[in-house]
N, C-alpha and C positions, 0 to 999 in steps of 0.2 A: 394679500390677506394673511393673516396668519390667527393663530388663538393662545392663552395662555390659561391657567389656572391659579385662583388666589386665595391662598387656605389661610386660617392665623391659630393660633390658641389650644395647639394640636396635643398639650401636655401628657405626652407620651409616661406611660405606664404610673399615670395616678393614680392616688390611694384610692380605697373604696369608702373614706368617709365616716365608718364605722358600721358599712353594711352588713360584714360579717360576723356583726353582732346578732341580727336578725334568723331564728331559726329560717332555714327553707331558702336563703338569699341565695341566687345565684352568683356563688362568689366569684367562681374561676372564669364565668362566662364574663364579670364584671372585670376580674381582675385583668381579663387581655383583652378587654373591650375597647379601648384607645390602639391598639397593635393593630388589629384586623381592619379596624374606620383608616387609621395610615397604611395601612395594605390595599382598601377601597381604595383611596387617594389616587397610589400609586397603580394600580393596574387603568383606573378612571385616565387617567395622562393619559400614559399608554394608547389606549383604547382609542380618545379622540387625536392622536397626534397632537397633541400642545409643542410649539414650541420653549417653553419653561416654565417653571412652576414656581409661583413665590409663597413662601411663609414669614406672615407679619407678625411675629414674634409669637415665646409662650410655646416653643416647640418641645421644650420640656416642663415639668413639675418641680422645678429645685433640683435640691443636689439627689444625686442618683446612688442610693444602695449598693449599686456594683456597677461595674464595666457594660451589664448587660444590654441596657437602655441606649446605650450610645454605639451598642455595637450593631442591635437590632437597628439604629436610623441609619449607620454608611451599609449595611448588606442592603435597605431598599431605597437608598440613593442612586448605590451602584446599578440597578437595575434599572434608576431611569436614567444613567449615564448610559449605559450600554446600548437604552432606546437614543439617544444622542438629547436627551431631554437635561439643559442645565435648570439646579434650584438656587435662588437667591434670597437670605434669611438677613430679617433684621431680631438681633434678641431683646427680649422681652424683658419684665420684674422677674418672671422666675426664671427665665435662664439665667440671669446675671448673679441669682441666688447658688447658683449650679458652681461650685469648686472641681465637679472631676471631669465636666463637659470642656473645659476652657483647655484642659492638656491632651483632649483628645483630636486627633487631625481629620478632618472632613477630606472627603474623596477629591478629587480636583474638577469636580463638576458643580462643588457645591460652594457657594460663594456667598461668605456671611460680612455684610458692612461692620465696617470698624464705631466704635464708641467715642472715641475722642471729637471727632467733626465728620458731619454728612459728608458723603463720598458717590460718586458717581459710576456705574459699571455701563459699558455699551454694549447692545447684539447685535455688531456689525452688519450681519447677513438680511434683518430684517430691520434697522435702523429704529432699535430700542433702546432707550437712554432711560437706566435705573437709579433713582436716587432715592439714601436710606442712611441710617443711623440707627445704631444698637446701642441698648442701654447699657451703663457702665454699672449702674448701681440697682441694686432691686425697688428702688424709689425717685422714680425723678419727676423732681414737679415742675421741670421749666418746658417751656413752648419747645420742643429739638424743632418743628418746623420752620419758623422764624429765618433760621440761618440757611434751610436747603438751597441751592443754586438756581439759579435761573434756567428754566429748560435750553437743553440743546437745537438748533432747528436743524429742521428736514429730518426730526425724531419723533417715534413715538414716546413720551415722556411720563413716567411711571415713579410717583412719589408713596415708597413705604413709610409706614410710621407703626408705631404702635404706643396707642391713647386714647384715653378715654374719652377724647375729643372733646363737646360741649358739655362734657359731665354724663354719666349714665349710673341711675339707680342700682347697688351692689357691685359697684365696681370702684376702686380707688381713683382717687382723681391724679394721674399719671399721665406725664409730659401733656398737658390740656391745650387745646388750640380753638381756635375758631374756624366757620365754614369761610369766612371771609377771607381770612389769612391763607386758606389751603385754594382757595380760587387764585388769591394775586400772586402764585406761584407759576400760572399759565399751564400747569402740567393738565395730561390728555385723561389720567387714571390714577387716582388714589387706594392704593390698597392699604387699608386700615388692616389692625389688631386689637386685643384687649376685651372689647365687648365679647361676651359670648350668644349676644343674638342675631342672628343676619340684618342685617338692617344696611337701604340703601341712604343716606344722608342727602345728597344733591344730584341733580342729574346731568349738570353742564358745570363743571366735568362730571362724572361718577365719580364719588367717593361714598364707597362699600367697605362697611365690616360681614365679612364671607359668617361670622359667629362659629364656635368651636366646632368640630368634627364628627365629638361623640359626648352626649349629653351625661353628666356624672350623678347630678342630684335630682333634688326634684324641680328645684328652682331655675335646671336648663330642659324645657318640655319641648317636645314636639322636635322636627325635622332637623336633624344637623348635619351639615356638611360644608361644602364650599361652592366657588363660582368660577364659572369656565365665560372666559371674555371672549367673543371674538371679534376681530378687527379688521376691517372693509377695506378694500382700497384707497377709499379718503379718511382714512382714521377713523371712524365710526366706532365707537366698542359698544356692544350687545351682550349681555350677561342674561345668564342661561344658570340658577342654583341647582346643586347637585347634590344629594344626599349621600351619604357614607358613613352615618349611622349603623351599627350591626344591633344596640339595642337602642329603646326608644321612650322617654321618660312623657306617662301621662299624666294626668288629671283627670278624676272622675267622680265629679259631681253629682251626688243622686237626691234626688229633690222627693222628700218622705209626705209632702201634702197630699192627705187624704189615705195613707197609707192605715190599714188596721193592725198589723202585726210585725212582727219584724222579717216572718217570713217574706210579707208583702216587700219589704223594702231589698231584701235577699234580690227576689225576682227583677227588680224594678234596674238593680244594679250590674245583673244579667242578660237586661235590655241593652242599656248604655253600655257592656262590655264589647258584647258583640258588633255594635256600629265602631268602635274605635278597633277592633281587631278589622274590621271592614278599609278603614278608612286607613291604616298602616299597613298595609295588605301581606297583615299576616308576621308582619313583624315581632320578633320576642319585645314585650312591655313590662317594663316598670313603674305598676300605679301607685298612686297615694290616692286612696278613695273618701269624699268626702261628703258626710251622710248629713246634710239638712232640711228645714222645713219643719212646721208645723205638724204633728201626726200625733194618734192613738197609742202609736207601737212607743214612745216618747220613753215610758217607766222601764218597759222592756227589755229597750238597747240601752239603755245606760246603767240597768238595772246590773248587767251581764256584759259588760263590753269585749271581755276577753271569748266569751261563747260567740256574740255576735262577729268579732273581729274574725275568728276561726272558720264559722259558716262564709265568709265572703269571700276568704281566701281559698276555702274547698268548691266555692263555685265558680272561681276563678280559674282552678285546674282543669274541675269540669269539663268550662265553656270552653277552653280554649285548648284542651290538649294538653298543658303544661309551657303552652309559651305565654303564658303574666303571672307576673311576683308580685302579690299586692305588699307594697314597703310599709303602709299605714294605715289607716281608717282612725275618720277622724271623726266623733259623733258632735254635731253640734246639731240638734233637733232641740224642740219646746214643745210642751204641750199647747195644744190648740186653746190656752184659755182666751174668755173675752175678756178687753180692756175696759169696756165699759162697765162691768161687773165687776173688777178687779179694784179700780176707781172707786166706786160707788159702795164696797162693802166698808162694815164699819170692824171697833174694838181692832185685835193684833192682825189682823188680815189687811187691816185698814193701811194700818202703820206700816206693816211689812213695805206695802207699794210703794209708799210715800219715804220710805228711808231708803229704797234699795232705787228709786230714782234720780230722787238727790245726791247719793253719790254716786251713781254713772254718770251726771252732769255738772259734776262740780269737780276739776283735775285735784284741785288742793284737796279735799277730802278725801280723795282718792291714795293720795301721796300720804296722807297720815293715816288709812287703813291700810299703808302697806309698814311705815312704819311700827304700827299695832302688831303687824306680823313677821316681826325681822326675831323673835325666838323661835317661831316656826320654818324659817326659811334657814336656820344655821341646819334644821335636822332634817334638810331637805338634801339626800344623796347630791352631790358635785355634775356626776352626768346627767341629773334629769334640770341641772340649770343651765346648761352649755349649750352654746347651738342658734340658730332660727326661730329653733322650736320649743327652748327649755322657757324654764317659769323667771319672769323677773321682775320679782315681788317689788322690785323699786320703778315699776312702769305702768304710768295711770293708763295707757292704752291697755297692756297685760290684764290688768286687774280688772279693768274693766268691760273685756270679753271675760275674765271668770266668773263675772255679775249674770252677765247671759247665760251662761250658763247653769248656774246656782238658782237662779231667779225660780225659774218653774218648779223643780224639784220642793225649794222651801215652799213655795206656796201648794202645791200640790199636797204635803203634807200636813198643812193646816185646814186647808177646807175641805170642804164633800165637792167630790168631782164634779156628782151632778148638776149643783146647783150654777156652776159657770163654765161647764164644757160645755162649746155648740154645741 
């Protein structure tokens, strides 16, 4: 029996994104946050004796600022040399972007496959045959898998890659394979890279993306870490996820139905804060708070978003001590009108519905009310269009959650409340 550990997408000393734009952002805790998740890593070996550790690409962020990056990864290699633990790397799109990692020499415990063609390493002592290939270019879109070797016998047989495999949502479609392709390989364990969500793919063999280490944005949430194999006397491998996260990116959804004020929804977000500090036991978070639902308090919080935004994040110190940094708040609430009233009224109120329908359901329309608005989109600041999240006036999707949004507010200020609030 023996066990291994299989991390991938470890992009050591990543930027922050633009967090340190954000008053209050915990910068430095952000900025060494990849450091300490590969400090988790490496004391995690350790710990359960692995006999080797593999990283499937993506061990760095590109090219590196200084020497420092690459000196930080041999001083905690060397320490799982020392445990007698060897690492074997296949590099990724961004190392291969990486110019001052390529002249730097890894420790002789650390064992990175070459790029030119698959190559095969063995662990004699416990009869493990690695086969892997590193990216030559920051973009490769051919199958590398296709060419890997036939396994070894009387091995255990260990196919790296790092790819997007059958395609995954935000991620480039890089060196792309099939499940079919990595089955008629015969190998016993595929340790993927690239995805940064864990996710197990097949079960006979395994082939596992462990997903990155330490979650950066908001779009990597919840648990990260990697996975500890172990492996039976008849080849059996058993995978056991391991967290090594030091921070922890949430979501928090707070549902304003029925809410009368904004305090109400303050509270309500108070509720949900506390079960996610529960539920990460106690972990520092990084939320993006997301405030919907029908409610009263509707005029309120959008009325004040910068007051409301402020109150959330002082209850968030609050609640928690000072371990969550709310990153956002994002209001998308409506007032409670009725449809059937809204329908039903006549003259510009009439109209309003019936135009502002029509074009959330007609894309074309949509594309020439963005059109309409390309003199107001030049004098729209550069950084509030960049991103995820920025405005993009030429996207009938876009435009048409800003209909949702607009929707209530215009109608709220043409009619009397009373007559079609429930």
């Amino acid at each position: 029996m023996f066990r291994f550990l299989h991390a991938a997408d470890i992009h050591l000393d990543s930027p922050l994104h633009k967090l340190d734009y954000y008053e209050g952002a915990p910068v430095d805790e952000l900025r060494q946050a990849t450091r300490r998740a590969f400090d988790n890593l490496v004391q995690t070996a350790i710990r359960e004796n692995v006999s080797f550790v593999l990283i499937a690409g993506d061990l760095y962020d590109g090219d590196w600022k200084d020497y420092n990056t690459g000196l930080y990864f041999v001083s905690q290699t060397s320490r799982l040399r020392d445990a007698g633990i060897p690492v074997y790397i296949v590099a990724g799109n961004h190392d291969a972007a990486s110019k001052i990692s390529r002249a730097l020499r890894f420790p002789e415990s650390v064992h990175l496959f070459p790029t030119q063609k698959p190559a095969t390493l063995c662990i004699g002592n416990i009869d493990v045959a690695i086969h892997g290939q590193s990216f030559a270019s920051p973009a490769v879109k051919k199958d590398l898998s296709a060419k890997y070797p036939p396994p070894l016998p009387g091995c255990f047989n260990i196919g790296m890659l790092h790819t997007c495999a059958t395609g995954r949502e935000g991620h480039e479609p890089y060196a792309p394979c099939t499940l079919d392709g990595l089955r008629s390989k015969a190998y016993d364990y595929w340790a993927l890279g690239h995805v940064h969500q864990h996710e197990v793919l097949m079960d006979d063999p395994l082939v596992v993306f462990p997903g990155n280490i330490q979650g950066r944005h908001v779009r990597e949430t919840g648990p990260k870490g990697c996975v500890l194999v172990s492996v039976d006397d008849s080849g059996r491998p058993e995978l056991e996820f391991k967290p090594l996260d030091v921070i922890r990116w949430v979501i928090v959804n707070v549902d304003t139905s029925g809410a009368g004020s904004g305090y109400d929804v303050v509270d309500r977000f108070n509720k949900h804060l506390e079960e996610f500090l529960d539920e990460n036991e106690g972990l520092p978070l990084v939320t993006r708070v997301v405030i919907e639902g029908d409610t009263q308090a509707h005029s309120e919080l959008v009325s004040d978003t910068e007051r409301w935004t402020n109150e959330i994040r002082s209850a968030a110190v609050d609640t928690s001590g000072g371990q969550v940094w709310v990153e956002k708040v994002k209001f998308c609430t409506k007032l409670p009108l009725s449809d059937k009233a809204l329908k039903s009224a006549d003259g510009a109120i009439g109209e309003l519905v019936h135009l502002l329908d029509e074009l959330h359901s007609d894309p074309d329309r949509l594309h020439d009310l963005g059109d309409e608005l390309a003199d107001l989109e030049k004098k729209v600041p550069r950084e509030l269009k960049q991103g995820a999240e920025g405005m993009k006036f030429d996207d009938p999707k876009w435009l048409g959650s800003l209909l949702d949004q607009v929707r209530p507010m215009l109608l709220h200020r043409l009619i009397r409340k009373e007559d079609i609030v429930k």
